[in-house]
PyMOL Python script that loads the backbone (N, CA, C, O; Angstrom):
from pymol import cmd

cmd.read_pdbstr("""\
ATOM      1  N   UNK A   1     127.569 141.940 106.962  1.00  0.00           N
ATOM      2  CA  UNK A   1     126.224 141.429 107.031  1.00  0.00           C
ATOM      3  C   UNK A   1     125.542 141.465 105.669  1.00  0.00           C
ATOM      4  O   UNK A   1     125.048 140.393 105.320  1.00  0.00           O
ATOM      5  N   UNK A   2     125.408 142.609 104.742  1.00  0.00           N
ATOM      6  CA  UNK A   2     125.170 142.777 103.434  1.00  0.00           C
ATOM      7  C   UNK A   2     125.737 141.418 102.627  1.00  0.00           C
ATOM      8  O   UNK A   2     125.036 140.995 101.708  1.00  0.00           O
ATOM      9  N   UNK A   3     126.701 140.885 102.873  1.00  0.00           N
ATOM     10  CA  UNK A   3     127.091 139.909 102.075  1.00  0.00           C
ATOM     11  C   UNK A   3     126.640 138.919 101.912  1.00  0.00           C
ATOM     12  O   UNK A   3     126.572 138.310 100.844  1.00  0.00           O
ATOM     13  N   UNK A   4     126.079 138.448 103.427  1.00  0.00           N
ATOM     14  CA  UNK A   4     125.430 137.168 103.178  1.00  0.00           C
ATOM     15  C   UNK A   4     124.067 137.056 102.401  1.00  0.00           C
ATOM     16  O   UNK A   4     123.629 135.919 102.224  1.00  0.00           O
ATOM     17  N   UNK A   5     123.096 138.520 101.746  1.00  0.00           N
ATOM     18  CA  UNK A   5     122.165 138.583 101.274  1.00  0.00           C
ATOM     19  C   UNK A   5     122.346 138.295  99.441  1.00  0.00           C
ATOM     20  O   UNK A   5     122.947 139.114  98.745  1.00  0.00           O
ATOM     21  N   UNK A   6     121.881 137.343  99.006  1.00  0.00           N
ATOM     22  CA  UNK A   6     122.537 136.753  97.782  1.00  0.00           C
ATOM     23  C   UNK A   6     121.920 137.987  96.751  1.00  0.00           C
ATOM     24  O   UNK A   6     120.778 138.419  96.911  1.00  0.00           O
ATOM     25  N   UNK A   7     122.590 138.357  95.962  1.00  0.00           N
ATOM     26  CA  UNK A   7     122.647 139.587  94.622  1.00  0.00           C
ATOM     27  C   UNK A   7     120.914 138.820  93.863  1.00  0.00           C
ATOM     28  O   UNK A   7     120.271 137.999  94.518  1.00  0.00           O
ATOM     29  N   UNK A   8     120.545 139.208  92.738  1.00  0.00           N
ATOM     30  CA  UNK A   8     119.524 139.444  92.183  1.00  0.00           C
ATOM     31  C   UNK A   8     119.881 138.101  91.062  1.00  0.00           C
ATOM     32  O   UNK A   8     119.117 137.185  90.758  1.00  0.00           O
ATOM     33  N   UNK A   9     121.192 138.316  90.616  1.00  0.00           N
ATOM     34  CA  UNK A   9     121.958 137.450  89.846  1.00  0.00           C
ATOM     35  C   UNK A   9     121.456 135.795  90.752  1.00  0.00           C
ATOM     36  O   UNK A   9     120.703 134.852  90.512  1.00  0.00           O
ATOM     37  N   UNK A  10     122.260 136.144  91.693  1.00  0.00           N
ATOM     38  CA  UNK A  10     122.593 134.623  91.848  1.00  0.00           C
ATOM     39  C   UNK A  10     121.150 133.890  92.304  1.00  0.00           C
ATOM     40  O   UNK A  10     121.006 132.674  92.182  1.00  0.00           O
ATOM     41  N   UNK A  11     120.134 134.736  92.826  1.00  0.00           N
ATOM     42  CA  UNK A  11     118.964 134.138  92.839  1.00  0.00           C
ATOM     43  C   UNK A  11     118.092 133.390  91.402  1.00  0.00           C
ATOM     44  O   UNK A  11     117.450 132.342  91.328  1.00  0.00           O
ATOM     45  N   UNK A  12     118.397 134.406  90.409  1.00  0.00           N
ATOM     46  CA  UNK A  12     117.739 133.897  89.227  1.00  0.00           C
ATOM     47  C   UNK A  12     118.762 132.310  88.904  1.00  0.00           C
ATOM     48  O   UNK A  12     118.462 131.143  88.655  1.00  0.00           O
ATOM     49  N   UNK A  13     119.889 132.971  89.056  1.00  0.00           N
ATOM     50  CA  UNK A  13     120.584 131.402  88.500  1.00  0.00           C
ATOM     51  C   UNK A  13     120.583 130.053  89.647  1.00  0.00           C
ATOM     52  O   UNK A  13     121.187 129.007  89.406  1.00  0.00           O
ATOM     53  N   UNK A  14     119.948 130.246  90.669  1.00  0.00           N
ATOM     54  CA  UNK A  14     119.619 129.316  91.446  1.00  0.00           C
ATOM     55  C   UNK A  14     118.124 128.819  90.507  1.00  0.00           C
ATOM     56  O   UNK A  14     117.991 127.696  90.021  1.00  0.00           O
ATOM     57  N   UNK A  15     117.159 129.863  90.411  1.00  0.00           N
ATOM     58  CA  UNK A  15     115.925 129.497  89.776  1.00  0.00           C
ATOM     59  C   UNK A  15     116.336 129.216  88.731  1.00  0.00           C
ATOM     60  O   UNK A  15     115.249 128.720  88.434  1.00  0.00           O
ATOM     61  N   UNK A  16     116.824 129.085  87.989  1.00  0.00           N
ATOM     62  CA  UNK A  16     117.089 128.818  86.723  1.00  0.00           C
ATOM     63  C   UNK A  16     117.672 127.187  86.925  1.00  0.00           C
ATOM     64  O   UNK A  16     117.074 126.302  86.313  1.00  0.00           O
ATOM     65  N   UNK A  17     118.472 126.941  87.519  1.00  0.00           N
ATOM     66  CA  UNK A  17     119.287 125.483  88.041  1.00  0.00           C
ATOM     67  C   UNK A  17     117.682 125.038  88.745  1.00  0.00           C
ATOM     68  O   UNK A  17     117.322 123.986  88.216  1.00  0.00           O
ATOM     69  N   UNK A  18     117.284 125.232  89.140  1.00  0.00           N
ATOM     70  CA  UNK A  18     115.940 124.661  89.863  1.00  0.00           C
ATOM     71  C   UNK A  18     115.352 124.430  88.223  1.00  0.00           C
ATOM     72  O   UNK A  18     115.437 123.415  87.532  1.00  0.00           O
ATOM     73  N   UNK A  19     114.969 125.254  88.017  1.00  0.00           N
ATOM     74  CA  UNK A  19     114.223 124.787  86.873  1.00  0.00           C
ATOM     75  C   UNK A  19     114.491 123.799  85.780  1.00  0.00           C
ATOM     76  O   UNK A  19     113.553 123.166  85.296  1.00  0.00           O
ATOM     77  N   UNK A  20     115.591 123.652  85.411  1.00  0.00           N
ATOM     78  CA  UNK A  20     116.298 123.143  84.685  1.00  0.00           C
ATOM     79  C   UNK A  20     116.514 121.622  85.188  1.00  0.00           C
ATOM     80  O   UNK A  20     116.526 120.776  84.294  1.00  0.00           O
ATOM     81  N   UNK A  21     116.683 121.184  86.504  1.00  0.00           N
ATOM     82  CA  UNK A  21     116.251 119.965  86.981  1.00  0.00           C
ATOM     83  C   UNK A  21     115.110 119.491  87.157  1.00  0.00           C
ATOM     84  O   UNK A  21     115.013 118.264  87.189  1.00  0.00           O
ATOM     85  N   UNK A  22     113.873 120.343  87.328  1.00  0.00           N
ATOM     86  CA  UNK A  22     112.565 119.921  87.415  1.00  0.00           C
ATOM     87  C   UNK A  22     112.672 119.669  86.141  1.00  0.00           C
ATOM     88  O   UNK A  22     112.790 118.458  85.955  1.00  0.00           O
ATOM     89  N   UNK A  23     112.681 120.265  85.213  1.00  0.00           N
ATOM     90  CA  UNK A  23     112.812 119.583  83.363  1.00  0.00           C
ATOM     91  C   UNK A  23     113.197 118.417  82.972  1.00  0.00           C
ATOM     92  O   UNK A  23     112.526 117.569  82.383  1.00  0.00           O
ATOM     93  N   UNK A  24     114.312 118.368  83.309  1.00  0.00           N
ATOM     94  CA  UNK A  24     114.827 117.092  83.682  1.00  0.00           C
ATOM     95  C   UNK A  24     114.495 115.999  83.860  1.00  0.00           C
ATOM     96  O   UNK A  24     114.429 115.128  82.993  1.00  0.00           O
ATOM     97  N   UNK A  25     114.085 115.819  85.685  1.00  0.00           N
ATOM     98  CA  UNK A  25     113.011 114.748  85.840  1.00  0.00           C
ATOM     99  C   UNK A  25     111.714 114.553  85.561  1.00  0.00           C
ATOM    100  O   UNK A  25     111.304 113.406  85.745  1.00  0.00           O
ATOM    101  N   UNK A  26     110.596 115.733  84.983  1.00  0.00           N
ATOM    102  CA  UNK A  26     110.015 115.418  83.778  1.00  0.00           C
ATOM    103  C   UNK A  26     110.283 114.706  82.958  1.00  0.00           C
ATOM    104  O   UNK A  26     109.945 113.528  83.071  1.00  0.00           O
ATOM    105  N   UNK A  27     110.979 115.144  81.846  1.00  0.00           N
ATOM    106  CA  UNK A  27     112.020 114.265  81.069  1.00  0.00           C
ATOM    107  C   UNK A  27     112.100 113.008  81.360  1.00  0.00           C
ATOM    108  O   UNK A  27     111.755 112.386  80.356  1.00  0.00           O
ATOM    109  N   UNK A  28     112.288 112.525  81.937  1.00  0.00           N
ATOM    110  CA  UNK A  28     113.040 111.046  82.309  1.00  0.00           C
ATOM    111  C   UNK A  28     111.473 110.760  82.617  1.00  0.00           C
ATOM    112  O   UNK A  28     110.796 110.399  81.653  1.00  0.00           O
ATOM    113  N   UNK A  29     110.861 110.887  83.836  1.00  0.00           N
ATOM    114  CA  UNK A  29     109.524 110.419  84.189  1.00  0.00           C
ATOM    115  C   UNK A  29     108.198 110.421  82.937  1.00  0.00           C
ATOM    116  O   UNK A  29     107.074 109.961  83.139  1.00  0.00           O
ATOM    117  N   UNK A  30     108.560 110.903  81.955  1.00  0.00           N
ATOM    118  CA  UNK A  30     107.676 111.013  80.748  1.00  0.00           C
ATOM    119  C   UNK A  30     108.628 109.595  80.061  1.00  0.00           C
ATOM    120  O   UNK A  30     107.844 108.943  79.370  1.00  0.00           O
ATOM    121  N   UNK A  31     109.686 109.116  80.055  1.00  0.00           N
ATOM    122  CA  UNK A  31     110.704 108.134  79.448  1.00  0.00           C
ATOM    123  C   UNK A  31     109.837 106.933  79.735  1.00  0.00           C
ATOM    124  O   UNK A  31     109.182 106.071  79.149  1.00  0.00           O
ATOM    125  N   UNK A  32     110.204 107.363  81.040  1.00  0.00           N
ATOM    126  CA  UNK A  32     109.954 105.964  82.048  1.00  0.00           C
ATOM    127  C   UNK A  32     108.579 105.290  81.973  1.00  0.00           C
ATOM    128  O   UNK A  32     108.364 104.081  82.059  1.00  0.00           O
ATOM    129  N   UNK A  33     107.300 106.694  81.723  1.00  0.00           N
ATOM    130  CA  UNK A  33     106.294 106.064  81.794  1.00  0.00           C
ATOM    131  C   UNK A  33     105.828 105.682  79.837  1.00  0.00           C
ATOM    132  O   UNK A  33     104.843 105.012  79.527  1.00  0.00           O
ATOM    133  N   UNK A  34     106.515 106.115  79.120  1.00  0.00           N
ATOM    134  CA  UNK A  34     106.787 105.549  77.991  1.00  0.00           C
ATOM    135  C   UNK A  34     107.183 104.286  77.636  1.00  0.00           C
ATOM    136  O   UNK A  34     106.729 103.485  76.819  1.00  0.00           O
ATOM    137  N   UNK A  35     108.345 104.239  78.588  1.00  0.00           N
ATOM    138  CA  UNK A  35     108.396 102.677  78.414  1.00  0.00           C
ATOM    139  C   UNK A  35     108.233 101.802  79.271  1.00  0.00           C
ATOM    140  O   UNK A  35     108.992 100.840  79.392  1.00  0.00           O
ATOM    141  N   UNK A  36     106.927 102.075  80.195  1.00  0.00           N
ATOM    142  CA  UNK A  36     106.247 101.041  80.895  1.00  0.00           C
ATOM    143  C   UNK A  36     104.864 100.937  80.224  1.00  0.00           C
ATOM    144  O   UNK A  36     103.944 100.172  80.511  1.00  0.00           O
ATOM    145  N   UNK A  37     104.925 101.873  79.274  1.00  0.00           N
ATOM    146  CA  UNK A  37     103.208 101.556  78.435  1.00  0.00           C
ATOM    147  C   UNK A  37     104.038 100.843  77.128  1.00  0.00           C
ATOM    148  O   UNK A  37     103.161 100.232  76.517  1.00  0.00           O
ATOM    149  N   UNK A  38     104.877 100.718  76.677  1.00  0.00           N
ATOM    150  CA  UNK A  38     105.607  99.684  75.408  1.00  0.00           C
ATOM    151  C   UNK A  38     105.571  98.638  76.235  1.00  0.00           C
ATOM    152  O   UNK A  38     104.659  97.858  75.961  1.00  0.00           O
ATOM    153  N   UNK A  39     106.270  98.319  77.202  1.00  0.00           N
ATOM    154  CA  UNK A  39     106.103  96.771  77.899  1.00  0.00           C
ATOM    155  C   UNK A  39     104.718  96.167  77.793  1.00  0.00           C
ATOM    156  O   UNK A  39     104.470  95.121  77.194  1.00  0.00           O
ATOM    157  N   UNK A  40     103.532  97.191  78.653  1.00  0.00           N
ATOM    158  CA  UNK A  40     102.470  96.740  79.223  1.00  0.00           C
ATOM    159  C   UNK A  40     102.254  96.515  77.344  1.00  0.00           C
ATOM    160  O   UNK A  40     102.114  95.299  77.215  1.00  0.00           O
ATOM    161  N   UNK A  41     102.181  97.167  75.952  1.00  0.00           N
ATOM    162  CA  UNK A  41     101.439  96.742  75.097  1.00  0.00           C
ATOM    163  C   UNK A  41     102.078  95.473  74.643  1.00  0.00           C
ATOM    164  O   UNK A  41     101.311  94.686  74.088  1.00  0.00           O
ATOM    165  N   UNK A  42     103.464  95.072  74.779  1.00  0.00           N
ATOM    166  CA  UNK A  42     104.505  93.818  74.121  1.00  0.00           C
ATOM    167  C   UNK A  42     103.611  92.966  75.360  1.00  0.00           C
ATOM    168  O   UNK A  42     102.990  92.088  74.762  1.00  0.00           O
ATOM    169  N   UNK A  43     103.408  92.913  76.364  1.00  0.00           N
ATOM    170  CA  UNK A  43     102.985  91.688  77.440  1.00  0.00           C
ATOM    171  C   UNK A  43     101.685  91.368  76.893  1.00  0.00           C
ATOM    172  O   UNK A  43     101.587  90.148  76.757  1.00  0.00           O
ATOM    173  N   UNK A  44     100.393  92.149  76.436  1.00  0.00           N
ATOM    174  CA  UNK A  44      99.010  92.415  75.860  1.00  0.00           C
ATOM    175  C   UNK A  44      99.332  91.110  74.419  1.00  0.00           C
ATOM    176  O   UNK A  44      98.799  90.011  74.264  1.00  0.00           O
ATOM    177  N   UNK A  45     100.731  92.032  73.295  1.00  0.00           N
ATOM    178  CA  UNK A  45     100.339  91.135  72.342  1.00  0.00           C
ATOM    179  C   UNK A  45     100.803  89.554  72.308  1.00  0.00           C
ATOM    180  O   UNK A  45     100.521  88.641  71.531  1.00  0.00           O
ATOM    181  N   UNK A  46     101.778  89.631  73.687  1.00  0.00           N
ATOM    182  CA  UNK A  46     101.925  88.079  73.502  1.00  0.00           C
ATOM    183  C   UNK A  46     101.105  87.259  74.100  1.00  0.00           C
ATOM    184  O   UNK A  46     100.999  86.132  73.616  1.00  0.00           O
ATOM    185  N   UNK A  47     100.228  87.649  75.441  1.00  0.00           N
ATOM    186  CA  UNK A  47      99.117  87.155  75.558  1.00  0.00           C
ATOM    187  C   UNK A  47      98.432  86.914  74.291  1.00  0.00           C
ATOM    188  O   UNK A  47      98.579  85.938  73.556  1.00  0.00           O
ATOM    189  N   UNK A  48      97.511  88.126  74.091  1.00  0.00           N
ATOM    190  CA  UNK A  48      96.962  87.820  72.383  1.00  0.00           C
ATOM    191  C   UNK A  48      97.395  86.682  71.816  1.00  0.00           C
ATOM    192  O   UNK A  48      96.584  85.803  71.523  1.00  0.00           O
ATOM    193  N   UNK A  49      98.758  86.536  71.578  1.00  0.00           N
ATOM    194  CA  UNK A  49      99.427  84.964  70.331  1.00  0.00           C
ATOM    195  C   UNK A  49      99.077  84.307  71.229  1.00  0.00           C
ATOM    196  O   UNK A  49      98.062  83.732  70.836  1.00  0.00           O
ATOM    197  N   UNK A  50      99.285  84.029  72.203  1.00  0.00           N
ATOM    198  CA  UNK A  50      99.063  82.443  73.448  1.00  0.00           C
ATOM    199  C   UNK A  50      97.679  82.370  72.937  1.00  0.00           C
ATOM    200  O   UNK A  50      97.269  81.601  72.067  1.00  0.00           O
ATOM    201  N   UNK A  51      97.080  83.171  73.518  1.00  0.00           N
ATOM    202  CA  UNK A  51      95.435  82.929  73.146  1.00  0.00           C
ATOM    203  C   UNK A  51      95.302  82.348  71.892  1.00  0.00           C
ATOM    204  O   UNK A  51      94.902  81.186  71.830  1.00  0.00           O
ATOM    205  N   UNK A  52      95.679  83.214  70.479  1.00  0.00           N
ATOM    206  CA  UNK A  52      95.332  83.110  69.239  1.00  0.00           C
ATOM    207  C   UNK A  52      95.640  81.695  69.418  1.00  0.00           C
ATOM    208  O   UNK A  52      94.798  80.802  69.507  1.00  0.00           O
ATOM    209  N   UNK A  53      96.591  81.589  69.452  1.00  0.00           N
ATOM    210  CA  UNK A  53      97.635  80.063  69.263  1.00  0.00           C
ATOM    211  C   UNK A  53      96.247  79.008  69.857  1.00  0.00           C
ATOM    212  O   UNK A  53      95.312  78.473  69.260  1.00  0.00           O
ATOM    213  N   UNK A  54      96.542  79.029  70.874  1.00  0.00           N
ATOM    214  CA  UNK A  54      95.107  78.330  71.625  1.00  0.00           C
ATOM    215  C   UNK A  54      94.155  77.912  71.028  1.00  0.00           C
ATOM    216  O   UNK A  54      93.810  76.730  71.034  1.00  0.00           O
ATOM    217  N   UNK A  55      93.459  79.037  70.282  1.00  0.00           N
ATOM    218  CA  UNK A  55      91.993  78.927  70.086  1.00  0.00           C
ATOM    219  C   UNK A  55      92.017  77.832  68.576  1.00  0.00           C
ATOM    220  O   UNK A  55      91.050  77.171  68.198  1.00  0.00           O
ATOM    221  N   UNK A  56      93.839  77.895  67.673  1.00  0.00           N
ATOM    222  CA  UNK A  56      93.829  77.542  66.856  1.00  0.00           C
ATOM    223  C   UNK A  56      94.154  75.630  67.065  1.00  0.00           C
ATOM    224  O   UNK A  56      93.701  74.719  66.372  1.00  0.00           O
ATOM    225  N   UNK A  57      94.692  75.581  67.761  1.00  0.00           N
ATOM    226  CA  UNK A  57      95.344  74.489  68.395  1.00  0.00           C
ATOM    227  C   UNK A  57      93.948  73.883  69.249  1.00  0.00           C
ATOM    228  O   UNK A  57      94.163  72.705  69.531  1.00  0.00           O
ATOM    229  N   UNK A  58      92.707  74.300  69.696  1.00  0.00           N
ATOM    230  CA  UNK A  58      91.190  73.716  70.175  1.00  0.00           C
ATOM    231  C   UNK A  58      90.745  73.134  68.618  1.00  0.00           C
ATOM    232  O   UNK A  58      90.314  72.028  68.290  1.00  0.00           O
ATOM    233  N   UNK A  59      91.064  74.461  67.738  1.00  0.00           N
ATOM    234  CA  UNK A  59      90.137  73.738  66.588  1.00  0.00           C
ATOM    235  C   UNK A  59      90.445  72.663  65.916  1.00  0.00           C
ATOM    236  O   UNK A  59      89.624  71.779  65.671  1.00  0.00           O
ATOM    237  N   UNK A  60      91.787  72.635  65.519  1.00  0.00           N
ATOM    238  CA  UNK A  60      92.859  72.088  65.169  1.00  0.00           C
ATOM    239  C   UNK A  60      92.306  70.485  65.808  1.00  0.00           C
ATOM    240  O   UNK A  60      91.835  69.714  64.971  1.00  0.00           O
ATOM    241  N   UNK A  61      92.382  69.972  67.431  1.00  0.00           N
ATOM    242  CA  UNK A  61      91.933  69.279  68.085  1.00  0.00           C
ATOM    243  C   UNK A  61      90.678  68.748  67.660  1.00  0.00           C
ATOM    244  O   UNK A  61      90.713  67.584  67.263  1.00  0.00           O
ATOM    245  N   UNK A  62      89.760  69.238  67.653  1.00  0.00           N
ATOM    246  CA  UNK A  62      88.530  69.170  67.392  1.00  0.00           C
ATOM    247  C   UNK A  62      88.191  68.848  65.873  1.00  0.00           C
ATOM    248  O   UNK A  62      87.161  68.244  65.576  1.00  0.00           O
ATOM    249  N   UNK A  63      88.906  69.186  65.136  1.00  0.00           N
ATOM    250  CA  UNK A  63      88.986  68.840  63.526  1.00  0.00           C
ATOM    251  C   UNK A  63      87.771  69.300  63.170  1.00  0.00           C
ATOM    252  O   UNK A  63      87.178  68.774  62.228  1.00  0.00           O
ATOM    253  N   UNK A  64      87.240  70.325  63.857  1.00  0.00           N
ATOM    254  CA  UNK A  64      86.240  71.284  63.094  1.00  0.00           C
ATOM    255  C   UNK A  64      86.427  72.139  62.163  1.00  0.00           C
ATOM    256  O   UNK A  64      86.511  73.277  62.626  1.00  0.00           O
ATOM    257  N   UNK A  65      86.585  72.057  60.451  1.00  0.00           N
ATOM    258  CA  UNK A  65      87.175  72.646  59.897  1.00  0.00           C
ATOM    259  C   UNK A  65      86.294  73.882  59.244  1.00  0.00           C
ATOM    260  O   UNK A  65      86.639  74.629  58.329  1.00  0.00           O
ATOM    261  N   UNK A  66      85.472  73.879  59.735  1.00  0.00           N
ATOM    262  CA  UNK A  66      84.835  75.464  59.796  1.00  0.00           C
ATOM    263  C   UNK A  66      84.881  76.546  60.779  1.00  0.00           C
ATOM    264  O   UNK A  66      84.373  77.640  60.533  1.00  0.00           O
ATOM    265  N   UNK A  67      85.556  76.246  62.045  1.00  0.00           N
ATOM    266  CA  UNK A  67      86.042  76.790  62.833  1.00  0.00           C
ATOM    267  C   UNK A  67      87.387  76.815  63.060  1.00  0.00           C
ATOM    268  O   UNK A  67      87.925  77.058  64.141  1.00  0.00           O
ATOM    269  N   UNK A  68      87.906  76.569  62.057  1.00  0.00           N
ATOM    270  CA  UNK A  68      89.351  76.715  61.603  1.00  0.00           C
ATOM    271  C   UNK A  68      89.600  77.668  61.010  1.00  0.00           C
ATOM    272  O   UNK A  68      90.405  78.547  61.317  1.00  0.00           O
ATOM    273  N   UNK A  69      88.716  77.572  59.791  1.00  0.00           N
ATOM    274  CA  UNK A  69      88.896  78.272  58.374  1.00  0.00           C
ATOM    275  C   UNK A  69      88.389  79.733  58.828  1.00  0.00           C
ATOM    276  O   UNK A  69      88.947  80.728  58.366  1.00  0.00           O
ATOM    277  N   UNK A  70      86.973  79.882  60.039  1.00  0.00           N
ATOM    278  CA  UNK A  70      86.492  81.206  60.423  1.00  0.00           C
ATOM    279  C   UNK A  70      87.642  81.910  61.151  1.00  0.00           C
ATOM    280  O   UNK A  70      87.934  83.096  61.001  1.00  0.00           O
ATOM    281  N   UNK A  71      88.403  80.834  62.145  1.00  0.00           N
ATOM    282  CA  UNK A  71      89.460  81.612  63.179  1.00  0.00           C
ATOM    283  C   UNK A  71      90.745  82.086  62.158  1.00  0.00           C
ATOM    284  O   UNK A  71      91.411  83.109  62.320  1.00  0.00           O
ATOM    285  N   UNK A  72      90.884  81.316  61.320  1.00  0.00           N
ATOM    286  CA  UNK A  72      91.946  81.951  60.183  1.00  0.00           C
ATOM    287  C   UNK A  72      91.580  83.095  59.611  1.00  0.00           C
ATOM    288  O   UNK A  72      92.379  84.028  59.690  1.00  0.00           O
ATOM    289  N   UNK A  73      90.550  83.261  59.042  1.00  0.00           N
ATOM    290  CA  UNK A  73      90.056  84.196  58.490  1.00  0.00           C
ATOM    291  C   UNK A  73      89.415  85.248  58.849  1.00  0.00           C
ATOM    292  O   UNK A  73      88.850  86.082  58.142  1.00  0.00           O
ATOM    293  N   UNK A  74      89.551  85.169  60.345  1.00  0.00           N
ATOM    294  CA  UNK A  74      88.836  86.571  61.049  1.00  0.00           C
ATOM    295  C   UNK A  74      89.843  87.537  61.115  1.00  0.00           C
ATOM    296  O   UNK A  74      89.618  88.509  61.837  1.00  0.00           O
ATOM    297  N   UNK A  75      90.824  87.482  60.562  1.00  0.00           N
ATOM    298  CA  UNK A  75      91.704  89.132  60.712  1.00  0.00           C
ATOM    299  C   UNK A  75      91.647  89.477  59.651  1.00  0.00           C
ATOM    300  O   UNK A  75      92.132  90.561  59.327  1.00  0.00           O
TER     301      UNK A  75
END
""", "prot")
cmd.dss("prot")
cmd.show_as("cartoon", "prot")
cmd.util.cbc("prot")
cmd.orient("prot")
């Protein structure tokens, strides 16, 4: 009957294996949400160019060349 009560040992190295996987998927879940905030900013700046592109390609249209020269020159 004594036997089936696990030693002092093998409890810590169960906690220890527990722990060591919770680290783990930390780990990875800190990855993951790393590189779903790089996507979400790469999706942001290519919107941004569509837009930029846009606003340059209205003026462009319009042959307003002071609203060319401002949209060029605002960065």
């Amino acid at each position: 009957m004594l036997r089936l009560i696990p030693s002092k040992a093998a409890i810590y190295a169960v906690l220890a294996a527990l722990g060591a996987a919770f680290m783990a998927w930390l780990r990875i879940d800190a990855r993951r949400d790393e590189r779903r905030e790089n996507e979400r900013k790469v999706a942001q700046n290519r919107l941004d160019a569509i837009e930029s592109k846009r606003e340059i390609d209205r003026d462009v249209e319009t042959q307003d060349d002071n609203a060319l020269i401002n949209r060029l020159t605002r960065r």
